[in-house]
Each structure stands twice: as structure tokens, then as C-alpha cells.
PDB file of N, H, CA, C and O in Angstrom:
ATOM      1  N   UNK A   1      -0.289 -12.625 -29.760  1.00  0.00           N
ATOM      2  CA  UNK A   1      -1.036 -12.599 -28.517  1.00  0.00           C
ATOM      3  C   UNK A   1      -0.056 -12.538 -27.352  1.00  0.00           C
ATOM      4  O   UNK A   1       0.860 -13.360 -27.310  1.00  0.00           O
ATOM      5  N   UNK A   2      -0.185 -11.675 -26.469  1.00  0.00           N
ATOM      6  H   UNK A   2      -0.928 -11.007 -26.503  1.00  0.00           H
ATOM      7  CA  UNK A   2       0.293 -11.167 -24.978  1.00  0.00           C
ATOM      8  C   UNK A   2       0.126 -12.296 -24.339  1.00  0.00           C
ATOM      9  O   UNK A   2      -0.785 -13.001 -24.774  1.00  0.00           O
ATOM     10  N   UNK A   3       1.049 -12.909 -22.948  1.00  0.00           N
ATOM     11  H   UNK A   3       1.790 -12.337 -22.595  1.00  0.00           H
ATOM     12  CA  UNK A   3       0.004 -14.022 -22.499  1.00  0.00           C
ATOM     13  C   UNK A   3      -0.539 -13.432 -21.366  1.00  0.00           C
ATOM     14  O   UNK A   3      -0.786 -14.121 -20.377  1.00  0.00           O
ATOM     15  N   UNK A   4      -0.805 -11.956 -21.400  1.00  0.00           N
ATOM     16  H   UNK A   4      -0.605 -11.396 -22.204  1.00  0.00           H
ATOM     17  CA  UNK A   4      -1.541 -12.115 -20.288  1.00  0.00           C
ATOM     18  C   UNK A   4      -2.833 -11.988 -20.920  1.00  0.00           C
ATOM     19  O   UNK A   4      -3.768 -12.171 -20.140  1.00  0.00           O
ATOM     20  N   UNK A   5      -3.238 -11.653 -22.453  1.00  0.00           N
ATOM     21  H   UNK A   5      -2.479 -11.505 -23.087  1.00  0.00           H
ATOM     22  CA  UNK A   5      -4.644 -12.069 -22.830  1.00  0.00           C
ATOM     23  C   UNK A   5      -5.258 -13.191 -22.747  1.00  0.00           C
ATOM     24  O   UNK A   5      -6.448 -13.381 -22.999  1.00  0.00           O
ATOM     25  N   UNK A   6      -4.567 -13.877 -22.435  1.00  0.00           N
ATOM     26  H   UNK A   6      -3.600 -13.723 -22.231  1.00  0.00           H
ATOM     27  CA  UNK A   6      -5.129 -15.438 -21.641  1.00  0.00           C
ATOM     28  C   UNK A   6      -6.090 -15.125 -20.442  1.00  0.00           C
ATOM     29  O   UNK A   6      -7.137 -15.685 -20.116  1.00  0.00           O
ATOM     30  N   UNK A   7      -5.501 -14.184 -19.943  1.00  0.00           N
ATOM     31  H   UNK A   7      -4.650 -13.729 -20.207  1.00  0.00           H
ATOM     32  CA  UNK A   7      -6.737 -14.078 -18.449  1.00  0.00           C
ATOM     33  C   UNK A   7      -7.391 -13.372 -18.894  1.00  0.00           C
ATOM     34  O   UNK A   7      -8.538 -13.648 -18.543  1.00  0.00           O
ATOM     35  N   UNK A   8      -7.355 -12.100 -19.849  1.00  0.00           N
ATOM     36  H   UNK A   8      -6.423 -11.875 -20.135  1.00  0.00           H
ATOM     37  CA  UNK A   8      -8.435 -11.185 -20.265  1.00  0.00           C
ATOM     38  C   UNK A   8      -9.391 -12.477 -21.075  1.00  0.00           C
ATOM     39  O   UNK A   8     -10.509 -12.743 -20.633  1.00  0.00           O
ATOM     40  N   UNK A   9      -9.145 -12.803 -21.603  1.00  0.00           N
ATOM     41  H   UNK A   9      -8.237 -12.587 -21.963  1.00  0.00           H
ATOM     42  CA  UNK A   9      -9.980 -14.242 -22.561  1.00  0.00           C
ATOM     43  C   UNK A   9     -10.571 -14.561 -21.829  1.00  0.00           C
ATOM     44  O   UNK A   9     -11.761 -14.569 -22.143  1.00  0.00           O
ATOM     45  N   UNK A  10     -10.281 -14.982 -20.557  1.00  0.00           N
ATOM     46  H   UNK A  10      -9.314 -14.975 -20.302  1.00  0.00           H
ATOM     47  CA  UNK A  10     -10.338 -16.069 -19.102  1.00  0.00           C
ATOM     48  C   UNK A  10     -11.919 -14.930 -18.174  1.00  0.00           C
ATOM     49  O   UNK A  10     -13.020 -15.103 -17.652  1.00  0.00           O
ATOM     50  N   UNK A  11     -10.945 -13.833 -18.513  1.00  0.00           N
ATOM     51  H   UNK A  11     -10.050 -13.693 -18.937  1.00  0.00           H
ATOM     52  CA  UNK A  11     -12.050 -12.802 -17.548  1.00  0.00           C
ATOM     53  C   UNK A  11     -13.613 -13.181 -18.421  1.00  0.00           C
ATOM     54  O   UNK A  11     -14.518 -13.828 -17.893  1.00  0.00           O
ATOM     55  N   UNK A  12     -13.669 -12.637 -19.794  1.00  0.00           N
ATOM     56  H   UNK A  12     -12.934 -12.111 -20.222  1.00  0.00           H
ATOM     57  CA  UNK A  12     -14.661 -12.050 -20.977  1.00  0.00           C
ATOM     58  C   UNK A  12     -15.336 -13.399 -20.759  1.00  0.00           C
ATOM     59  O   UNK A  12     -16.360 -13.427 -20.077  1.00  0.00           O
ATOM     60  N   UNK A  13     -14.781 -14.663 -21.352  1.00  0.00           N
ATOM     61  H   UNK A  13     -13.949 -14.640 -21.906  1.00  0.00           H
ATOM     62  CA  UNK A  13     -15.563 -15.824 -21.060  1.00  0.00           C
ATOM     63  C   UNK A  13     -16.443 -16.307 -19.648  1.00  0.00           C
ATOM     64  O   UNK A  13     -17.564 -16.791 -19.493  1.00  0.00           O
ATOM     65  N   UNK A  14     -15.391 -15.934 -18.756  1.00  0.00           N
ATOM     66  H   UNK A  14     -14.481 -15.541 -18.882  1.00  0.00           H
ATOM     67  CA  UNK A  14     -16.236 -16.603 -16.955  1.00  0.00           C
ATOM     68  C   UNK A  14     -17.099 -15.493 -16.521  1.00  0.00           C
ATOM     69  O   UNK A  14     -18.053 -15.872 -15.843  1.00  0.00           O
ATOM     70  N   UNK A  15     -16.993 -13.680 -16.815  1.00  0.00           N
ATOM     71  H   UNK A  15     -16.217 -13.372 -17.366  1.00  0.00           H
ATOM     72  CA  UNK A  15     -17.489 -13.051 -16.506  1.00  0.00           C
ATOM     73  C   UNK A  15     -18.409 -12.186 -17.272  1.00  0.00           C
ATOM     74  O   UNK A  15     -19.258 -11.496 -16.708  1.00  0.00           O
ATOM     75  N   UNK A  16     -18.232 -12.221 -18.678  1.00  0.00           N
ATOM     76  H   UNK A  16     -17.543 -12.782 -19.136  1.00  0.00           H
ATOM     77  CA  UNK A  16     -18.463 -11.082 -19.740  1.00  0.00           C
ATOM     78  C   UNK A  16     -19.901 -10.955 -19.264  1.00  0.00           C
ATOM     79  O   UNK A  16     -20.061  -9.753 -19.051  1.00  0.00           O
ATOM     80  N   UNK A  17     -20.854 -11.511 -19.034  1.00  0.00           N
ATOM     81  H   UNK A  17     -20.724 -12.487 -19.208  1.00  0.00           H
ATOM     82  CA  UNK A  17     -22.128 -10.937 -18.901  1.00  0.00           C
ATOM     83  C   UNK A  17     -22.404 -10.384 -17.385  1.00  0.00           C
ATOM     84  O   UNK A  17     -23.547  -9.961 -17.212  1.00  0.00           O
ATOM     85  N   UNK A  18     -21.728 -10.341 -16.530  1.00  0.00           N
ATOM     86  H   UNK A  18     -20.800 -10.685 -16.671  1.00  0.00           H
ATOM     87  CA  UNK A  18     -22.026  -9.657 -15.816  1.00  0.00           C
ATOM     88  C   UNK A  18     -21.828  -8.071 -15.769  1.00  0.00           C
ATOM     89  O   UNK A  18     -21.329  -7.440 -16.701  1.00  0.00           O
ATOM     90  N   UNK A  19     -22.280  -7.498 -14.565  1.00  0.00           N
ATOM     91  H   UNK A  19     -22.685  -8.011 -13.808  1.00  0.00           H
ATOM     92  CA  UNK A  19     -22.486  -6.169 -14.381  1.00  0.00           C
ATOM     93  C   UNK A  19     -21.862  -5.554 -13.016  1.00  0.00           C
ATOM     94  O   UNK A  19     -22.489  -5.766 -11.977  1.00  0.00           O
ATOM     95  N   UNK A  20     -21.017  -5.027 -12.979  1.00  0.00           N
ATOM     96  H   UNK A  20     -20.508  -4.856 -13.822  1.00  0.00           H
ATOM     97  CA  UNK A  20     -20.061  -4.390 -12.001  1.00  0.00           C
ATOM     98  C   UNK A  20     -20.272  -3.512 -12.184  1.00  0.00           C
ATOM     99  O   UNK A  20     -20.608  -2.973 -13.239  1.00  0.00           O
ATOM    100  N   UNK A  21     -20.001  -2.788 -10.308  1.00  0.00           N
ATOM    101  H   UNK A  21     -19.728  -3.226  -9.451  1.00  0.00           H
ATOM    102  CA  UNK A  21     -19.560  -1.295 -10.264  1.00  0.00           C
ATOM    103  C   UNK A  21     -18.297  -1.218 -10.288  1.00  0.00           C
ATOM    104  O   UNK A  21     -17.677  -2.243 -10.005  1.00  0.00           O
ATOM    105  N   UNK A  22     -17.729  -0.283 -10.550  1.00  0.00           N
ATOM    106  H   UNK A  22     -18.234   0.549 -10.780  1.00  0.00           H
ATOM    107  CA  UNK A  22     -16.203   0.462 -10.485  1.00  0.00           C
ATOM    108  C   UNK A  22     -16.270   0.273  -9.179  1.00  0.00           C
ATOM    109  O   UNK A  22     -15.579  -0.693  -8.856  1.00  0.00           O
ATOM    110  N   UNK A  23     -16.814   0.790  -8.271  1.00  0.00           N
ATOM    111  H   UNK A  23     -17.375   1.575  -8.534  1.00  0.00           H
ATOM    112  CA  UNK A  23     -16.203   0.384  -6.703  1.00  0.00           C
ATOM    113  C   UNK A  23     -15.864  -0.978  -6.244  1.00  0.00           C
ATOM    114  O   UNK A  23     -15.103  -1.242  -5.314  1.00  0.00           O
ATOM    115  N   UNK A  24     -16.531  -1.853  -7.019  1.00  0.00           N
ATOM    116  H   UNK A  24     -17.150  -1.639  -7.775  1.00  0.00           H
ATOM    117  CA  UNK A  24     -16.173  -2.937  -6.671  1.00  0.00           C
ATOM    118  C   UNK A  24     -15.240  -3.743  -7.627  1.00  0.00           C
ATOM    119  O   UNK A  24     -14.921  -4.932  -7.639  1.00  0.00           O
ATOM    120  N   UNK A  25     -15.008  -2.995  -8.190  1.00  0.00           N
ATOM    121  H   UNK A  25     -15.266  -2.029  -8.179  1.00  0.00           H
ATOM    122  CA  UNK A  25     -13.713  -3.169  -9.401  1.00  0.00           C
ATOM    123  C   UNK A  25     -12.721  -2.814  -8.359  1.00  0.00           C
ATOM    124  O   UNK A  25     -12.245  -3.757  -7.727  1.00  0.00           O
ATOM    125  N   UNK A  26     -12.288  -1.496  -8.042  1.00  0.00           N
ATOM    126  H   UNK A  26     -12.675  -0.730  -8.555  1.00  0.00           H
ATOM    127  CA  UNK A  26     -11.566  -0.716  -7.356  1.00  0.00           C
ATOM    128  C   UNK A  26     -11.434  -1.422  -5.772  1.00  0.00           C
ATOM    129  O   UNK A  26     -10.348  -1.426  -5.194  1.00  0.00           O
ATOM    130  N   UNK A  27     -12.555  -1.957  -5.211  1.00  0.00           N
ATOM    131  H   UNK A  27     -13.438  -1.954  -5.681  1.00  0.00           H
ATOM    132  CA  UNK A  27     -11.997  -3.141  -3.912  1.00  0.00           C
ATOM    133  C   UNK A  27     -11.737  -4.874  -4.602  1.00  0.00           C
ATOM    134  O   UNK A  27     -11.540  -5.684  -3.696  1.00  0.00           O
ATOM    135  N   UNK A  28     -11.726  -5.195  -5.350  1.00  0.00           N
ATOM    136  H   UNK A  28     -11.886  -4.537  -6.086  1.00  0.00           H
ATOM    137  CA  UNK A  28     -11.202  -6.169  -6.104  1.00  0.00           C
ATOM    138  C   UNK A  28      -9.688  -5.794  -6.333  1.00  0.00           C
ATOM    139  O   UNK A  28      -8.885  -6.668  -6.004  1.00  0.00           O
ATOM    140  N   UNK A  29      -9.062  -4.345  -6.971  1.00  0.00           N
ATOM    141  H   UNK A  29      -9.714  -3.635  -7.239  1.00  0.00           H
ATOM    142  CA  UNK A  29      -7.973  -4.544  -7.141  1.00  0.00           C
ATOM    143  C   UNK A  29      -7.051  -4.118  -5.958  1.00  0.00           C
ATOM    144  O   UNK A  29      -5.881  -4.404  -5.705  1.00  0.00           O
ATOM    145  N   UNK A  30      -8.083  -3.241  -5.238  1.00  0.00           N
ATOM    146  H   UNK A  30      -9.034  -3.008  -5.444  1.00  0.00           H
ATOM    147  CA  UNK A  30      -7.597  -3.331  -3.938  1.00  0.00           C
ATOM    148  C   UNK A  30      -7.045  -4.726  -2.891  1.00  0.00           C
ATOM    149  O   UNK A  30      -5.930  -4.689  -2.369  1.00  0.00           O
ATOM    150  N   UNK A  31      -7.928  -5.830  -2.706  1.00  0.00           N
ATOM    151  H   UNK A  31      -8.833  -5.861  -3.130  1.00  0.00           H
ATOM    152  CA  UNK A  31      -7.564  -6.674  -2.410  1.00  0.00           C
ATOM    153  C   UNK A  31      -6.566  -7.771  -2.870  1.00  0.00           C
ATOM    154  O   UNK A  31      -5.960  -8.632  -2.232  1.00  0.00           O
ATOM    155  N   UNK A  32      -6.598  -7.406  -4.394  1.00  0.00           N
ATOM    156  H   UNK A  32      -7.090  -6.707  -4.913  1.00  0.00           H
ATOM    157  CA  UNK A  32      -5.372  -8.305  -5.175  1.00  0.00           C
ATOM    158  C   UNK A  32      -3.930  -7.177  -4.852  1.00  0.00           C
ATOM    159  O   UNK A  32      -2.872  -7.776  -5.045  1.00  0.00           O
ATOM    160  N   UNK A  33      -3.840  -6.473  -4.641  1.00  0.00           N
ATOM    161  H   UNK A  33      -4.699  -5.986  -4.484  1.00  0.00           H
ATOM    162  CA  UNK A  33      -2.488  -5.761  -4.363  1.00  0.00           C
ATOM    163  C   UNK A  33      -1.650  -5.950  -2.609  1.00  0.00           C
ATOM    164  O   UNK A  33      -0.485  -6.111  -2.245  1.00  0.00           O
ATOM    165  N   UNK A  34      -3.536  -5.767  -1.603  1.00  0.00           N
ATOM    166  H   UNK A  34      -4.482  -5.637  -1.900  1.00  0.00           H
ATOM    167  CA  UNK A  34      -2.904  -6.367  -0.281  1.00  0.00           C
ATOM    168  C   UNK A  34      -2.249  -8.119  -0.450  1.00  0.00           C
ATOM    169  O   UNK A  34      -1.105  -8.463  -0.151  1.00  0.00           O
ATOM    170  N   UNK A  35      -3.155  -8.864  -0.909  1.00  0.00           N
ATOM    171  H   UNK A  35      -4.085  -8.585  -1.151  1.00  0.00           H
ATOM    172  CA  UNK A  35      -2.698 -10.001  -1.136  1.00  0.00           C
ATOM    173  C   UNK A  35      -1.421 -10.338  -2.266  1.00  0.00           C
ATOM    174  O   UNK A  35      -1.056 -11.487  -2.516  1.00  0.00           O
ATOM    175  N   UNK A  36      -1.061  -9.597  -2.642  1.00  0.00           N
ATOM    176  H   UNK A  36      -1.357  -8.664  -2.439  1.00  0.00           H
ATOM    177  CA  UNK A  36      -0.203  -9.533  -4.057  1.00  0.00           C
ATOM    178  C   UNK A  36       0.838  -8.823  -4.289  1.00  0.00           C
ATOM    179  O   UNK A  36       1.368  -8.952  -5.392  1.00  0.00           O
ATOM    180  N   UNK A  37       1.467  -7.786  -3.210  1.00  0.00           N
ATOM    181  H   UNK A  37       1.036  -7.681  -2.314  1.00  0.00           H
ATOM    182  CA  UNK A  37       2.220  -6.337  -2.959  1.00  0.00           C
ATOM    183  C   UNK A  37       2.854  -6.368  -4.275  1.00  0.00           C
ATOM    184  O   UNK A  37       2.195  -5.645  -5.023  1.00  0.00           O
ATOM    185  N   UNK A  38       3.984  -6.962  -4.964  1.00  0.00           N
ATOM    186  H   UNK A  38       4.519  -7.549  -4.356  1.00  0.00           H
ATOM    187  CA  UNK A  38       4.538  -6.796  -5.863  1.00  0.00           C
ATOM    188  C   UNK A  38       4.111  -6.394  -7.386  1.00  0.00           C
ATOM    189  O   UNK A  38       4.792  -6.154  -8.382  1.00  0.00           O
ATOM    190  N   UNK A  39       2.379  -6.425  -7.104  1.00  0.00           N
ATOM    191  H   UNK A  39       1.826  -6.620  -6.294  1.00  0.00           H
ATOM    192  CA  UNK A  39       1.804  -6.072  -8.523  1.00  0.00           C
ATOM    193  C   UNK A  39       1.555  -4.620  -8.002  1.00  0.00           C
ATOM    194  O   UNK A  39       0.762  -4.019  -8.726  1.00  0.00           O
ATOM    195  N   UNK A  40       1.973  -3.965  -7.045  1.00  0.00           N
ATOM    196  H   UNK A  40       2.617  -4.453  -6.457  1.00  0.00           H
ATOM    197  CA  UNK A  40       0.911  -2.625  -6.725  1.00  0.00           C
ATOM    198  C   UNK A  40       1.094  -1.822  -8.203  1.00  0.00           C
ATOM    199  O   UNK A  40       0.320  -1.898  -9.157  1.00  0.00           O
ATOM    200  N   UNK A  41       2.439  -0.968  -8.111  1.00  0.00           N
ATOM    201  H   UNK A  41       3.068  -0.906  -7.336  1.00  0.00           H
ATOM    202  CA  UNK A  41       2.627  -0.528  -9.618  1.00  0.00           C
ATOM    203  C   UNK A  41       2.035  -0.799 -10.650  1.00  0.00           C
ATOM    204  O   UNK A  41       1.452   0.201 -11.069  1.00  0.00           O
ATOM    205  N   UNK A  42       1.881  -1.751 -11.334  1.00  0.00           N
ATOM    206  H   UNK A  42       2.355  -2.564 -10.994  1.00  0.00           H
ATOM    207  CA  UNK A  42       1.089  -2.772 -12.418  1.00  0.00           C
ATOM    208  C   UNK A  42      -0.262  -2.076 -12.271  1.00  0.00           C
ATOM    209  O   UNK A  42      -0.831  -1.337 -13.075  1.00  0.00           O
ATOM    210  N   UNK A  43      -0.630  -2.468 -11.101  1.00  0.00           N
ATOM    211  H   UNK A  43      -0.167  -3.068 -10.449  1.00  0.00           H
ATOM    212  CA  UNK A  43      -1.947  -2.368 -10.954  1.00  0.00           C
ATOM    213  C   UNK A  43      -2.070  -0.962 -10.419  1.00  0.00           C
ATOM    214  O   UNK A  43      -3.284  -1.029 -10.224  1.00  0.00           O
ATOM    215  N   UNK A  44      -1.788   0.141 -10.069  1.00  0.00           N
ATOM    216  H   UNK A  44      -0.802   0.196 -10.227  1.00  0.00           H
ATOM    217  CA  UNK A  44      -2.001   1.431  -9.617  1.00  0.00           C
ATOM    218  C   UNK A  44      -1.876   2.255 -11.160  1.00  0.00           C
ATOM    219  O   UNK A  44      -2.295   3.378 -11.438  1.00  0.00           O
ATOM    220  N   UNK A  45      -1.174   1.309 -12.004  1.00  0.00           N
ATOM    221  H   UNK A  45      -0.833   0.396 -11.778  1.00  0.00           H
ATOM    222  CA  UNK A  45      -0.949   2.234 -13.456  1.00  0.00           C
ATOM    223  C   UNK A  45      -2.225   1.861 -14.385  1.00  0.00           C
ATOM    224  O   UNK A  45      -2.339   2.450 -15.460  1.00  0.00           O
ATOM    225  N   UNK A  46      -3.060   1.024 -14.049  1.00  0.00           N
ATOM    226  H   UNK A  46      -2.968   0.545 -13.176  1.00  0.00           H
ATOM    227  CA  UNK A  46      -3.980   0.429 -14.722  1.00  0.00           C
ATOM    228  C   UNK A  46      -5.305   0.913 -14.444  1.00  0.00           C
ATOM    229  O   UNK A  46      -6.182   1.196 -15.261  1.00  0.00           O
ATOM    230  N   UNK A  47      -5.358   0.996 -12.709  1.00  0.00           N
ATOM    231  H   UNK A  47      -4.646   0.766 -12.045  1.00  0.00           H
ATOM    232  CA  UNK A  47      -6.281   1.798 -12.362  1.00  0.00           C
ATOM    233  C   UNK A  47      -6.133   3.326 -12.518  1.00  0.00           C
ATOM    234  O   UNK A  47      -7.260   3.799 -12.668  1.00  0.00           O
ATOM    235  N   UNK A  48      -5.284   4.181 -12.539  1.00  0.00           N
ATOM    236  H   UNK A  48      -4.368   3.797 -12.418  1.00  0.00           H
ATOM    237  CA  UNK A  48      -5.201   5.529 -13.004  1.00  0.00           C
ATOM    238  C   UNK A  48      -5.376   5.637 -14.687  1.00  0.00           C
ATOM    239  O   UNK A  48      -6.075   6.456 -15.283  1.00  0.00           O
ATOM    240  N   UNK A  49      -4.597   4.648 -15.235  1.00  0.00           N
ATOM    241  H   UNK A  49      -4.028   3.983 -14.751  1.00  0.00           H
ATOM    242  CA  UNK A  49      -5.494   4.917 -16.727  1.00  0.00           C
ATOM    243  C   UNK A  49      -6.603   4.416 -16.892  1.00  0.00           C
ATOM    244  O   UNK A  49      -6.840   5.025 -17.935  1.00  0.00           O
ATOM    245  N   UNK A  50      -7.481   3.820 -16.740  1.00  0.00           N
ATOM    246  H   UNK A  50      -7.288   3.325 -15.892  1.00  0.00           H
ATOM    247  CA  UNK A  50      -8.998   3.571 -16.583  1.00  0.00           C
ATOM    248  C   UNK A  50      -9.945   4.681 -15.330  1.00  0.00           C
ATOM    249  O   UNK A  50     -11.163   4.769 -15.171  1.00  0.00           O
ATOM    250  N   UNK A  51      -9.157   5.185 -14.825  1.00  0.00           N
ATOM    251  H   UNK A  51      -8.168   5.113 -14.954  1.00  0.00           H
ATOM    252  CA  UNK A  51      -9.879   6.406 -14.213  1.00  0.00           C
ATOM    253  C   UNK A  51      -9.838   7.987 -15.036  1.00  0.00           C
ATOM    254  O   UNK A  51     -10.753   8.798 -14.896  1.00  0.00           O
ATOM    255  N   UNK A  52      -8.441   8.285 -16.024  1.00  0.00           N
ATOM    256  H   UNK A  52      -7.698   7.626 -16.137  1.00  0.00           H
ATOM    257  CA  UNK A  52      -8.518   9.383 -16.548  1.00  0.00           C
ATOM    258  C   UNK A  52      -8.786   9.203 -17.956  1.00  0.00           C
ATOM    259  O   UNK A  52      -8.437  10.144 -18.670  1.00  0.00           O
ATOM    260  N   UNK A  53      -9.524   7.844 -18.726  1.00  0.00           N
ATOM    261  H   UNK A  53      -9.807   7.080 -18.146  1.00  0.00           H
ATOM    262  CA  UNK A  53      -9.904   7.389 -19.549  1.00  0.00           C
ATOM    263  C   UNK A  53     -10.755   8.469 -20.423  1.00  0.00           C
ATOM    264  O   UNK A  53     -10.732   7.909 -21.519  1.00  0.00           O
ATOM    265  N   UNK A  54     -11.319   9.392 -20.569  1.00  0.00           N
ATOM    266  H   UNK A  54     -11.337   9.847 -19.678  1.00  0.00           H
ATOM    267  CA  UNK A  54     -11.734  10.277 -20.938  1.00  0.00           C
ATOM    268  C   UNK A  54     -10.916  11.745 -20.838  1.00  0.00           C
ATOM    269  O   UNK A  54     -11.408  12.681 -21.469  1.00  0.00           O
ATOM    270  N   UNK A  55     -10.009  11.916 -20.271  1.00  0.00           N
ATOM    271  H   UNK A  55      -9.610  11.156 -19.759  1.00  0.00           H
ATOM    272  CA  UNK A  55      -9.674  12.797 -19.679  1.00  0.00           C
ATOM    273  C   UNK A  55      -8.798  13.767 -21.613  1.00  0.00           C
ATOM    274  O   UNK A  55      -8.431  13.045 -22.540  1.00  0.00           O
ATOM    275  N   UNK A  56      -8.746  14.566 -21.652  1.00  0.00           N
ATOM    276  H   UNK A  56      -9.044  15.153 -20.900  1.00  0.00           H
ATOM    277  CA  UNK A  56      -9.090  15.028 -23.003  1.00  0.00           C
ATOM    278  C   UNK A  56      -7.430  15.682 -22.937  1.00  0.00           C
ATOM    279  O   UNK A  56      -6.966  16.252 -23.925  1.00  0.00           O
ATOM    280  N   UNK A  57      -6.716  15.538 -21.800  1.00  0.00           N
ATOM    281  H   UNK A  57      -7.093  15.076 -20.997  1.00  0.00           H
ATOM    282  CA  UNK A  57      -4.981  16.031 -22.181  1.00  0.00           C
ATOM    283  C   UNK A  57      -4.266  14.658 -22.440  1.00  0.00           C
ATOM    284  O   UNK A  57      -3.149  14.734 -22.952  1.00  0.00           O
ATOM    285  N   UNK A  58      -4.646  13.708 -22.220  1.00  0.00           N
ATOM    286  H   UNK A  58      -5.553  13.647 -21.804  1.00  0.00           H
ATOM    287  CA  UNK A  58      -3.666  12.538 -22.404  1.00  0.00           C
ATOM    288  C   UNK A  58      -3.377  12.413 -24.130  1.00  0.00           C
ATOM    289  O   UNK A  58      -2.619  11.547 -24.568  1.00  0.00           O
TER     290      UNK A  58
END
């Protein structure tokens, strides 16, 4: 186990039944990067692979 599956664990348990939009996914990670600068990368590589997630050349 990764430890950052600790927060994915953390997410699935406190949140798993709810229902989000991607936009508000996308201003969520928006706001963790203004508040957070040093994750932008991290998080700009996470959101581009969950956006070309289907995308049929990868």
C-alpha cells in the first residue's frame, strides 16, 4: 500500500456515496493548487489524465 491510499481510503469512506460534477472536481483542485502551489504539477498531471481517460492514443 502507497501512503497516499490512505486519503483515497479517507476520500471512498467520508465521501463514496456522494455525487459530483467534474466541474466541481476541477474547482476543488483548482483551489487546492492556489492554496497549495507546490502540488500544481502533481495535480495538473492527474487532472489531464482523468480528462484524456478515454482518449484511444494513450
Amino acid at each position: 500500500m502507497y501512503f497516499t491510499d490512505r486519503g483515497i481510503e479517507e476520500l471512498a469512506a467520508r465521501r463514496g456515496d456522494e455525487d459530483v460534477s467534474l466541474a466541481w472536481l476541477a474547482e476543488q483542485l483548482s483551489t487546492f493548487v492556489d492554496l497549495n502551489p507546490e502540488f500544481e504539477v502533481p495535480v495538473e498531471r492527474l487532472a489531464t489524465w482523468l480528462a484524456r481517460l478515454d482518449d484511444e492514443d494513450e
